[in-house]
Wavefront OBJ file of the C-alpha trace (Angstrom):
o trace
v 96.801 -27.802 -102.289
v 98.977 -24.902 -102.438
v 96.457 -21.900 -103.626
v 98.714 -19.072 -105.460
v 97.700 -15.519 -106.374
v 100.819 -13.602 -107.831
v 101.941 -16.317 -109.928
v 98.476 -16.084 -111.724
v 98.727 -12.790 -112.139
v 101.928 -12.715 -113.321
v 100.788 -15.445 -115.840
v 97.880 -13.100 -116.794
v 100.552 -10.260 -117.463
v 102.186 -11.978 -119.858
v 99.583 -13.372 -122.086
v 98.529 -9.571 -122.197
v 102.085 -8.521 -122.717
v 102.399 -11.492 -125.965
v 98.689 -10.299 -126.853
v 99.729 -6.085 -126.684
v 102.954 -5.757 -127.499
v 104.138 -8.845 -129.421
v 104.358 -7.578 -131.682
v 102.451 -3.905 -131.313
v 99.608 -3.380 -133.852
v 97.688 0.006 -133.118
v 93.985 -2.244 -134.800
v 94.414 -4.727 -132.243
v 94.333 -2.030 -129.378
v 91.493 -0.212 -130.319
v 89.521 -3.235 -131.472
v 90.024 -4.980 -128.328
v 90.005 -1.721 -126.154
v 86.004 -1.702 -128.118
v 85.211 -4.552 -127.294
v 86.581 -3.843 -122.987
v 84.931 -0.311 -123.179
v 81.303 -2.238 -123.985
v 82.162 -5.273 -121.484
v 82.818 -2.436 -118.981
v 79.862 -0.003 -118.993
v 78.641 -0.871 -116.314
v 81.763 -0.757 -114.013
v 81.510 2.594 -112.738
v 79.930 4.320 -109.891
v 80.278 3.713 -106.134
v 77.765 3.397 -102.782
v 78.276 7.111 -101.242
v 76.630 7.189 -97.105
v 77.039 10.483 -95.323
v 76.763 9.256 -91.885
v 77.229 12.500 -90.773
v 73.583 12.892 -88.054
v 75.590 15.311 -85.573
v 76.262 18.592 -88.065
v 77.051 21.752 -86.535
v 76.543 20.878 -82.901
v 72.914 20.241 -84.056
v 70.593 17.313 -82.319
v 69.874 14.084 -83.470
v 66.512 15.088 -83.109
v 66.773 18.409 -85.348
v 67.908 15.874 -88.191
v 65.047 13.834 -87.969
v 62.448 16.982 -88.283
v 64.408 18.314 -91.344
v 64.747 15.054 -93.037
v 61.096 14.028 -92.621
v 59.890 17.867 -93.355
v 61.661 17.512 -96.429
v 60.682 14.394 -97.713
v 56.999 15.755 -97.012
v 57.300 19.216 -98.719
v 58.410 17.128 -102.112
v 55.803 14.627 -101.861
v 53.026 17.600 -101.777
v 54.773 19.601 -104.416
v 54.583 16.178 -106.349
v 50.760 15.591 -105.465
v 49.925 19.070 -106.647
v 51.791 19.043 -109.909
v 50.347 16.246 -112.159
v 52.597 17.174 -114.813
v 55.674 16.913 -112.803
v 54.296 13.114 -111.540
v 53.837 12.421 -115.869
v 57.472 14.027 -116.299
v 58.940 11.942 -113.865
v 57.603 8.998 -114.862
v 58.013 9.207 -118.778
v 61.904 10.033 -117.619
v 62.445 7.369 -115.586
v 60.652 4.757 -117.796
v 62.991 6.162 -120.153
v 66.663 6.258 -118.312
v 65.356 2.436 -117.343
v 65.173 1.600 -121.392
v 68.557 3.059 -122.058
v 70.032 1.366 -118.963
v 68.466 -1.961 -120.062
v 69.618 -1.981 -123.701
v 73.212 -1.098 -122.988
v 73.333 -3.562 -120.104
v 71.869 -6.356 -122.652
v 75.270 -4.825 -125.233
v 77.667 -5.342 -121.963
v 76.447 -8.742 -121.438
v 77.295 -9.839 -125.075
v 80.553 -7.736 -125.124
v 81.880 -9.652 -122.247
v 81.722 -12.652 -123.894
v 83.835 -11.116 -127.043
v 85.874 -9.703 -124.892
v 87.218 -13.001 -122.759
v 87.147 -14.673 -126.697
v 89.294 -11.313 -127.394
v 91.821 -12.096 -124.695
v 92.157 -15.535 -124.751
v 92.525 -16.275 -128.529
v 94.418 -13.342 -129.226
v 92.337 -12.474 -132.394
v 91.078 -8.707 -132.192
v 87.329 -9.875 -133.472
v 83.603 -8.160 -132.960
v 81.448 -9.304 -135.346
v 82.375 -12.973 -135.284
v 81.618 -13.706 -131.656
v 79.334 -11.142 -131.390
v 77.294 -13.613 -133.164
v 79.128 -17.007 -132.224
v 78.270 -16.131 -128.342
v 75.228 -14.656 -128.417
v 72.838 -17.362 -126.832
v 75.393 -16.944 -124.230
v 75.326 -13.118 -123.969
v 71.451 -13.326 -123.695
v 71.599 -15.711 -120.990
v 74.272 -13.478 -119.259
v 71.699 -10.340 -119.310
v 69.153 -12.250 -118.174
v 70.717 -13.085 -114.968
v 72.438 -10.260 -114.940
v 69.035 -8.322 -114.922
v 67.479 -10.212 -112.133
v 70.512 -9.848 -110.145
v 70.287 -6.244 -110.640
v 67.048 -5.644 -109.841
v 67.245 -8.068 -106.859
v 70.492 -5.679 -105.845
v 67.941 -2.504 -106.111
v 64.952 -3.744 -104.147
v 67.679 -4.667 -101.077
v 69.135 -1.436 -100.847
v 65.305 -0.149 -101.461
v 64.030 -1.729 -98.744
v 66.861 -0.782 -96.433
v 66.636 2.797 -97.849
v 62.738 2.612 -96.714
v 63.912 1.511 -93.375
v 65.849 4.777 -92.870
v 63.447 7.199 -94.330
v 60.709 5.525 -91.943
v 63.112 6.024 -89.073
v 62.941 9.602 -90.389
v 59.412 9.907 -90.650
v 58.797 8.742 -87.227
v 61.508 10.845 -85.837
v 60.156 14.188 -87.400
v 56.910 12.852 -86.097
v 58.408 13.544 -82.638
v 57.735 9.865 -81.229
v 58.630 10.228 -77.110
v 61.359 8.339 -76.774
v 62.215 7.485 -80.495
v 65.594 9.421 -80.732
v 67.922 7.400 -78.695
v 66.082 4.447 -80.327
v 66.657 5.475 -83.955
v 69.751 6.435 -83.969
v 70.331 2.750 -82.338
v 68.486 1.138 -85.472
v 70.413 3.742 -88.050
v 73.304 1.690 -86.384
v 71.788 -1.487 -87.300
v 70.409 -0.554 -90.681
v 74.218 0.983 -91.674
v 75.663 -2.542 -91.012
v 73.317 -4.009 -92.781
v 73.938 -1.933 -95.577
v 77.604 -2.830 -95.320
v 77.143 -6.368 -95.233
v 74.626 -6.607 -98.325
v 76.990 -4.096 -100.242
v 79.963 -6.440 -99.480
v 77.720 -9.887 -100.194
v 76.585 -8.192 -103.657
v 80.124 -6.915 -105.181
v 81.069 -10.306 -104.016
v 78.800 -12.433 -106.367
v 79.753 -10.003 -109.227
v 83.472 -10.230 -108.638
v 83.035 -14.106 -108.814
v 80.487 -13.916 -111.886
v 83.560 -11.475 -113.715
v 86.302 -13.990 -112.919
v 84.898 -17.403 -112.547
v 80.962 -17.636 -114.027
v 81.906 -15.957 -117.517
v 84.753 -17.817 -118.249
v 82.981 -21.001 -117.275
v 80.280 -19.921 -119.614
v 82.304 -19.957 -122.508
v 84.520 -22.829 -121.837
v 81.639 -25.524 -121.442
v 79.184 -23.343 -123.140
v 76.828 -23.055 -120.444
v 74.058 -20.592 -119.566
v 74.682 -18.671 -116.554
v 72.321 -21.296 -114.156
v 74.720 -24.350 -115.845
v 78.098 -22.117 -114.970
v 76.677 -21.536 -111.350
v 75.910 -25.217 -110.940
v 79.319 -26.332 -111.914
v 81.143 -23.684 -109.718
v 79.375 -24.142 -106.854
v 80.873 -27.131 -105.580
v 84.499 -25.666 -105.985
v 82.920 -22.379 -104.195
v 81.861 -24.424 -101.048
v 85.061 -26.413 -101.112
v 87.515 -23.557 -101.455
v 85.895 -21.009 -99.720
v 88.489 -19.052 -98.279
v 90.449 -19.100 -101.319
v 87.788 -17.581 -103.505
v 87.152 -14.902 -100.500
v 91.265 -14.167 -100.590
v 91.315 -13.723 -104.053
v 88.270 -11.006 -104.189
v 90.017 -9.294 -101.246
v 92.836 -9.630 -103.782
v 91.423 -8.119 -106.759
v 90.126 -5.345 -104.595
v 93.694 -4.472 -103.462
v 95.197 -4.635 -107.045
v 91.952 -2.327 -108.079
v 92.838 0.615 -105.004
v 97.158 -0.034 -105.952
v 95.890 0.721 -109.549
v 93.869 3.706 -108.125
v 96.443 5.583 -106.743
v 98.367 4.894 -109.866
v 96.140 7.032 -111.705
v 95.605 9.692 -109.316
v 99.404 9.605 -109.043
v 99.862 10.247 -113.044
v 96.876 12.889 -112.547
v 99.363 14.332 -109.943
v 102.184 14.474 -112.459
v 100.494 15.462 -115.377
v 98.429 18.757 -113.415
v 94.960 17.034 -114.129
v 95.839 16.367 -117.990
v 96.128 12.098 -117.401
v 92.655 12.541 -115.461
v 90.913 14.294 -118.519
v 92.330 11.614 -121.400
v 91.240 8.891 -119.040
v 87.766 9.952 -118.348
v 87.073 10.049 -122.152
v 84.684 8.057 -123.099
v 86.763 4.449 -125.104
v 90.330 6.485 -124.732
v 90.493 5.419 -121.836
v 89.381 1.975 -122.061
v 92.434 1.659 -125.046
v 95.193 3.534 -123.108
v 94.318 0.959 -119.921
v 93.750 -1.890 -122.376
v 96.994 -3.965 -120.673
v 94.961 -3.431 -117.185
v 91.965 -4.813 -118.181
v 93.160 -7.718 -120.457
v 95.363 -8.723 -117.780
v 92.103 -8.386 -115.084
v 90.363 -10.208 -117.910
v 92.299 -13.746 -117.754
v 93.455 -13.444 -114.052
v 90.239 -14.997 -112.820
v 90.329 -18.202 -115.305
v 94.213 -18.531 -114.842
v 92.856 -18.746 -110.946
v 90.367 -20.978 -111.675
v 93.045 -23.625 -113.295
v 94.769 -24.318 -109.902
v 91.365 -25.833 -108.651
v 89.988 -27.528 -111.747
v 92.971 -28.266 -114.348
v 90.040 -29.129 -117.473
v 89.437 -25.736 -117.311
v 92.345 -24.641 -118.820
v 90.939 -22.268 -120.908
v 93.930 -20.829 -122.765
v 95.449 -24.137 -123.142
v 92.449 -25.391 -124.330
v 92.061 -22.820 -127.200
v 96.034 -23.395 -127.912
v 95.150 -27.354 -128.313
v 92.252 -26.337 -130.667
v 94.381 -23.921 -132.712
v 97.175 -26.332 -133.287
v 94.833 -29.038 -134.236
v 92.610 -26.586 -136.722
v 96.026 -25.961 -138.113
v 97.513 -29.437 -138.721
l 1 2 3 4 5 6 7 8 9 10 11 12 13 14 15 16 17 18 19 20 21 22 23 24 25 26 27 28 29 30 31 32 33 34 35 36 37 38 39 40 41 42 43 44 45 46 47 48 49 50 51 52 53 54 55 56 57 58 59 60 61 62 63 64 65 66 67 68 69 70 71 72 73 74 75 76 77 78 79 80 81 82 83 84 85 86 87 88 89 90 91 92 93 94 95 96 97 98 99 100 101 102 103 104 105 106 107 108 109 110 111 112 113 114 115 116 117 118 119 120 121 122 123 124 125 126 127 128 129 130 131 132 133 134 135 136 137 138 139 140 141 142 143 144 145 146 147 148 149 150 151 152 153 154 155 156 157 158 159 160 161 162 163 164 165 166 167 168 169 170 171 172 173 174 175 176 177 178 179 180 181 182 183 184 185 186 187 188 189 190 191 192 193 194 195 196 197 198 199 200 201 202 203 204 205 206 207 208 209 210 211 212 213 214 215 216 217 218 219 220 221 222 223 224 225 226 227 228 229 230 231 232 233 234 235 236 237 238 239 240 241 242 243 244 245 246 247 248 249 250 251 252 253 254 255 256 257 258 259 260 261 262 263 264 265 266 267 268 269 270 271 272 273 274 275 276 277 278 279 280 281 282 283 284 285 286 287 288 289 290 291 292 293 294 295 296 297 298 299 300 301 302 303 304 305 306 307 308 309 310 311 312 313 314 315 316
């Protein structure tokens, strides 16, 4: 079987072009661009590592005393302040509320957004309702993954800052040895960071859409892509690598318009939902490339035909 990307994509471009354009109604943009600027809230942000151990013709070792002198200089200004311990912890209980409710409204608004771009039909309420047992399940998972995702990086993060500790504890011998296991711990990093965006690329493209075309929870939607996971591999590696490379060509796009525009295109983008509605024919088009994919291996899941077959039957 001959696996294509481009000619999905260019699929995927014209359903958004038929959807956006055909013709142009300015209620359709912003409902839909909604309904992608709540799927999406959770789509920003990046990893950031400054591997830089070897500043200013300092040594490794120098690092190490800093880092752990630091780390122990908050800790007692911590332990001495019991209000600042209660202030900390009534914030973070409640920045992990806020980040919980809106990732419960992203989990729903996925759903109405994929309903969005495949029917057509510029609609909130309706399958804000209609999908909902399928929304829930999507936080749920979404959730654990996420707080499975934390605890990694946590426990490689405690890795490092006990390197630290030992190293500003002046160990004989432990320089040349922690800066080996920094090594170690930084590809593991890589490799978790890489295995993580990974399963949420393939629950964006592939899990989501399979959740709404059988009506599944997220578990049923794993179980049913997992066999075409193991058997076409590669493929679904290629087309992440894929969707990674259309995500940095559509990067310098936009730092190419903030070029020409002297910073103007970079402010109207950042806003908060303009954005989301001026790239509305990115993200509709990054929206069905992943089920048009997903037809090449499985042709029941035709999920745009499917709807079409529906719709012409509703209507006869």
């Amino acid at each position: 079987m001959q696996i294509e990307f481009f000619a999905p994509l260019g699929r995927a471009w014209g359903r958004t072009k038929e959807i956006l354009f055909r013709p142009f109604m300015l209620e359709t943009w912003l409902v839909m661009g909604f309904a992608a600027w709540l799927a999406n809230l959770f789509h920003g942000g990046s990893f950031g590592v400054n591997g830089n151990f070897h500043r200013g013709g300092h040594h490794p070792s120098i690092a190490f005393h800093h880092f752990g002198a630091a780390l122990g200089r908050f800790m007692d200004k911590v332990a001495a302040s019991p209000g600042t311990l209660m202030l900390l912890v009534f914030g973070g209980l409640l920045v992990l509320m806020i980040a919980v409710a809106l990732l419960w409204v992203s989990s729903r608004a996925k759903l109405v957004f994929l309903d969005n771009a495949v029917t057509g039909n510029a609609r909130i309420v309706e399958p804000w309702k209609r999908l909902g047992p399928l929304g829930d399940s999507l936080f749920l998972w979404r959730l654990a993954f996420g707080l499975i995702s934390v605890l990694t990086m946590a426990l490689l993060a405690a890795g490092a800052v006990g390197l630290g500790v030992l190293g500003a504890a002046g160990m004989p011998g432990f320089i040349h040895r922690g800066i080996l296991f920094f090594v170690f711990l930084g590809i593991a990093v890589m490799l978790a960071a890489i295995l993580l965006l990974f399963i949420r690329l393939w629950v964006e493209s592939f899990i989501i859409p399979v959740m709404y075309r059988f009506n599944l929870s997220v578990l049923g939607a794993w179980k049913a892509f997992l066999p075409w996971l193991q058997e076409y591999a590669g493929a679904f590696v290629v087309y992440n690598l894929f969707v990674i490379l259309l995500a940095v060509v559509a990067g310098m796009c936009i730092v190419a318009l903030g070029l020409m525009t002297c910073c103007i295109g970079w402010l109207i983008l950042a806003l908060p939902y303009v954005g989301t509605v001026i790239l509305l024919p990115v993200w509709i088009t990054y929206r069905l490339l992943g089920p048009i994919f997903l037809e090449q291996l499985n042709p029941d899941f035709a999920i745009i035909a499917a709807h079409d077959r529906e719709a012409t039957r509703a209507e006869s």
